[in-house]
C-alpha positions as CSV (number, residue, x, y, z in Angstrom):
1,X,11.3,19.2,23.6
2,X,12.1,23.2,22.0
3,X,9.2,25.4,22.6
4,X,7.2,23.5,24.9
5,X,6.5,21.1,22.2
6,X,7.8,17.7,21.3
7,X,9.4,16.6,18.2
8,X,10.8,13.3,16.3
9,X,13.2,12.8,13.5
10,X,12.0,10.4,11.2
11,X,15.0,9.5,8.9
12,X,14.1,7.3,6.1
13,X,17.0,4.3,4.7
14,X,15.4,1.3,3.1
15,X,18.1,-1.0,2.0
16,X,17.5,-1.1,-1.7
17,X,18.8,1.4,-3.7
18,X,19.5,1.8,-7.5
19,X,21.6,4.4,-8.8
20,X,23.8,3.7,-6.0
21,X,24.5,0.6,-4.5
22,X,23.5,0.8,-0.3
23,X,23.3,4.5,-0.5
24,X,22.5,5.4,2.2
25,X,25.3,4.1,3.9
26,X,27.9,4.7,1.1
27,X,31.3,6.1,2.6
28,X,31.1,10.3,2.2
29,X,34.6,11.8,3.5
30,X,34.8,8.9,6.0
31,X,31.2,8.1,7.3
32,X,28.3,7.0,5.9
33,X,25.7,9.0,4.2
34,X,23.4,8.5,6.5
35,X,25.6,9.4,9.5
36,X,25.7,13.4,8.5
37,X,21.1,13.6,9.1
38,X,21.4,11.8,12.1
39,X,24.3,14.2,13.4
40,X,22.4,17.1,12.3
41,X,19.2,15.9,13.9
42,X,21.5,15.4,17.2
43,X,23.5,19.2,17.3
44,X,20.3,20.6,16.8
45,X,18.8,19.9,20.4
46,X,15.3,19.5,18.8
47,X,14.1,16.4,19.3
48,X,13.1,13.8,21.8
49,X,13.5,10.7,19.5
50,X,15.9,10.3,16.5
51,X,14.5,7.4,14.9
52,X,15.5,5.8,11.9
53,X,12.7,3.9,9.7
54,X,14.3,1.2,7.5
55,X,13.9,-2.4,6.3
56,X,18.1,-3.3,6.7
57,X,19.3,-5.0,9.5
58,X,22.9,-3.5,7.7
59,X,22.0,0.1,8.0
60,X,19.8,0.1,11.7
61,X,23.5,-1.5,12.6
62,X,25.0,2.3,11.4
63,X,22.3,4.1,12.5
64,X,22.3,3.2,15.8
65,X,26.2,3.6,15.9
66,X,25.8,7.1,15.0
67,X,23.1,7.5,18.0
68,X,19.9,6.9,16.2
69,X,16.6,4.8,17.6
70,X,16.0,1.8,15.4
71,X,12.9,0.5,17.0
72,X,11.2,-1.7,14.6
73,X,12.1,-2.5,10.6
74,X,9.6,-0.9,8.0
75,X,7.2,-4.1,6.8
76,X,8.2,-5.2,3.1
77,X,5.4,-3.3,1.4
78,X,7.1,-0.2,2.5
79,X,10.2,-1.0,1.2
80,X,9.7,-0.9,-2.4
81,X,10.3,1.5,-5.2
82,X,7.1,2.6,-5.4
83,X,6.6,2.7,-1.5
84,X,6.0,6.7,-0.4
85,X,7.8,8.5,2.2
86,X,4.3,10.0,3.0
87,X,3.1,6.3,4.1
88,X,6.7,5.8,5.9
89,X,6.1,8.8,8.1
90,X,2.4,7.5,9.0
91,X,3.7,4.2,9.7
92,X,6.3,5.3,12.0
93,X,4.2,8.2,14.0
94,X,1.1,5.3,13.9
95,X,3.9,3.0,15.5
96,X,4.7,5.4,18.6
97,X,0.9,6.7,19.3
98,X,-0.1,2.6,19.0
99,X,2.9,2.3,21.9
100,X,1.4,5.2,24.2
101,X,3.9,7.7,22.9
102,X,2.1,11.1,21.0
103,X,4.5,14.2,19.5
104,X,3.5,17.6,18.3
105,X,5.7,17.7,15.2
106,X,7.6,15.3,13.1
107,X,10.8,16.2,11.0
108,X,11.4,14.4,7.6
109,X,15.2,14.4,7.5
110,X,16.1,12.4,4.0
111,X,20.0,10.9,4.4
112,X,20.8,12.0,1.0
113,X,20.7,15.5,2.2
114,X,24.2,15.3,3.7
115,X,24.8,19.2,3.9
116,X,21.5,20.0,5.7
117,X,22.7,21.4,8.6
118,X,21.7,21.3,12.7
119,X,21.1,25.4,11.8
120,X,18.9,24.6,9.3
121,X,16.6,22.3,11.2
122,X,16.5,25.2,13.7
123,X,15.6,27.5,11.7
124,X,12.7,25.6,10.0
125,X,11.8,24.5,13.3
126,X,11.3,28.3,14.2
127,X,9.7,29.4,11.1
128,X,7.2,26.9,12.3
129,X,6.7,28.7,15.9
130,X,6.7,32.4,13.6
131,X,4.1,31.3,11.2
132,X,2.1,28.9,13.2
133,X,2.4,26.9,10.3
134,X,1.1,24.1,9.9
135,X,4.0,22.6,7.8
136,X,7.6,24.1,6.5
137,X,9.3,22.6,3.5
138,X,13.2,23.0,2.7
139,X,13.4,25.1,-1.1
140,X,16.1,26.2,-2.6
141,X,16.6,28.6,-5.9
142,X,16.3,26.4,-8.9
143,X,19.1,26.0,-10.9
144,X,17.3,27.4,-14.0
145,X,13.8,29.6,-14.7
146,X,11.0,27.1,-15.7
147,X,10.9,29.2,-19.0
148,X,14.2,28.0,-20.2
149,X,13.1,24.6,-20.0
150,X,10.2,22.7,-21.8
151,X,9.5,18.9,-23.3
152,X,11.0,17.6,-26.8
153,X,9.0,16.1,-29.5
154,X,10.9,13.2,-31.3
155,X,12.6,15.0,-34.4
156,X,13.8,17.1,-31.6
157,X,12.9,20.2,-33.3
158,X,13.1,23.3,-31.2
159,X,10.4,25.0,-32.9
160,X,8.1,27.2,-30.1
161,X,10.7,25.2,-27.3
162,X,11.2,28.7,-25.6
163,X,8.5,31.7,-25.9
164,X,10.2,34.8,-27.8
165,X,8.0,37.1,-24.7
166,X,10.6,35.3,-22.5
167,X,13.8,36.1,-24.0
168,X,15.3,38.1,-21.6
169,X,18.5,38.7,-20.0
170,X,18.8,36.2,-17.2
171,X,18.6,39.1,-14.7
172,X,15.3,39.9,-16.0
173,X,13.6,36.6,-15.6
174,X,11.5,35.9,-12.6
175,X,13.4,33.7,-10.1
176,X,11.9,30.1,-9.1
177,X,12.8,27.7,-6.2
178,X,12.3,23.8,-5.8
179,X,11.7,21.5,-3.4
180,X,15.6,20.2,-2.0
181,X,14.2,17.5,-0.4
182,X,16.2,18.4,2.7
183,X,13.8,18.9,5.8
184,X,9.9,18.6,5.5
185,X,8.4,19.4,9.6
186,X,4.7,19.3,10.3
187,X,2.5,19.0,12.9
188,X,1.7,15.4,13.6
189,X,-2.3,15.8,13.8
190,X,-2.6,18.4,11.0
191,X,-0.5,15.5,9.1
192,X,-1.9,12.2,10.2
193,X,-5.4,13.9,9.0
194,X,-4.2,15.2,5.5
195,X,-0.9,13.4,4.4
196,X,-0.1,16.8,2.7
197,X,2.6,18.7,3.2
198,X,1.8,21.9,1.0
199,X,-1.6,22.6,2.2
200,X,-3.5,25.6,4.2
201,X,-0.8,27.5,6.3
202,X,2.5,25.7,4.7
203,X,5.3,27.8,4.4
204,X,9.0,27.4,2.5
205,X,12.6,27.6,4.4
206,X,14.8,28.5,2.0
207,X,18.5,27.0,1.8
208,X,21.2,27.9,-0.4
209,X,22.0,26.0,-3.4
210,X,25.3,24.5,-2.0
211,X,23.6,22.9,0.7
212,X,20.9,21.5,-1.7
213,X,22.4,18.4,-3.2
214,X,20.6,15.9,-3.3
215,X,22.3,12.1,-3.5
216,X,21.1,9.7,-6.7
217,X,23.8,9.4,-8.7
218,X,27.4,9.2,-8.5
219,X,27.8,12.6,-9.7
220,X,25.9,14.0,-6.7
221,X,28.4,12.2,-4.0
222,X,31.1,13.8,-6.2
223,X,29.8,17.0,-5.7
224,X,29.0,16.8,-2.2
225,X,32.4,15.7,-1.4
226,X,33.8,18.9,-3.0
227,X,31.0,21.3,-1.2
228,X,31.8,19.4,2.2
229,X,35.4,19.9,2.0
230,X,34.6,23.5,1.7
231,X,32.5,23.7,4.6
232,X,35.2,22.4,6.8
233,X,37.6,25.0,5.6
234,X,35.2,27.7,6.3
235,X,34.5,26.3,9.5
236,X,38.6,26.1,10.3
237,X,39.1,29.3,9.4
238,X,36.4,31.0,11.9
């Protein structure tokens, strides 16, 4: 409980995965991938149920090793490509409130967000209490201004690709953020009736870049090896 209100940690992990094989249990400097949300979730002293939604009898094994709930796998049709996280997080807060059990606010942590921190759920958590928001979404500044990028026709010709009005020093251009996919928090009723995370009263938490990556590819647990060993050295060094 934080703030008088309750919370769960809904971490999804189905099993199939395609740029990666079993990502989200891949090794990542020594533990699985999905070991690093579940210890975030856990330093953070937010919630009153850590529970991990998946359809692998191999990763609720590692989840619950790393001190997650596993208390039901996700049903088949929520296990495909095509399956959303939006009808993952009504099964599992449908599964809890059908067992007598009702929470204020839910907190999407994705495992291939492995340098989300426990601070970072806090603080989203608070921005929450700040803005009596109804939702917060992680963001971070996007790697480049949406008017230095644009769709190519088949001869590739570059012809009107940028707009001359926009040809600016870099310093000069407006600056734009994305979704990180990190941590998406809501209120479980405001949710359950809209399945929208970016309605009336939603509000952004902004992370840095170098806790941004997001795991598809191999070149993402490259990089996120790199940006971890740096975090421990900063962390030694205090």
């Amino acid at each position: 409980m934080y703030n008088h209100k309750t919370f769960i940690a809904i971490i999804p992990a189905r099993g199939g995965s395609k740029g990666i094989k079993n990502k989200n249990i891949v090794p990542l400097k020594g533990k699985p991938l999905i070991a690093y949300a579940i210890e975030a979730a856990r330093e953070s002293g937010i919630f009153d149920d850590i529970i991990v939604s998946t359809d692998s009898e191999k990763i609720a094994k590692v989840a619950i090793e790393y001190g997650a709930k596993v208390p039901f796998l996700r049903p088949a049709e929520l296990s495909t490509d095509t399956a959303s996280s939006i009808d993952v997080i009504v099964h599992t807060l449908n599964y809890f409130i059908e067992n007598g059990t009702c929470f204020d606010y839910f907190v999407l942590l994705q495992p291939t967000s492995p340098l989300r921190t426990s601070e970072d759920i806090v603080n989203a958590v608070r921005l929450v209490f700040e803005r009596d928001a109804n939702s917060v979404v992680s963001v971070c500044e996007a790697e480049h201004t949406s008017f230095l990028t644009n769709i190519l026709p088949d001869d590739l010709s570059l012809s009107h690709f940028i707009k001359k009005d926009m040809i600016k020093p870099r310093q000069e251009l407006p600056k734009y953020y994305r979704v990180n996919g990190a941590i998406y928090l809501a209120k479980v009723d405001y949710f359950l009736e809209n399945r929208d995370f970016y309605g009336e009263k939603s509000f952004a938490y902004i992370m840095p870049r170098e806790r941004s990556v997001d795991i598809d590819e191999v070149i993402d647990l490259k990089l996120a090896e790199v940006l971890l060993e740096e975090l421990y050295e900063n962390k030694g060094d205090k």
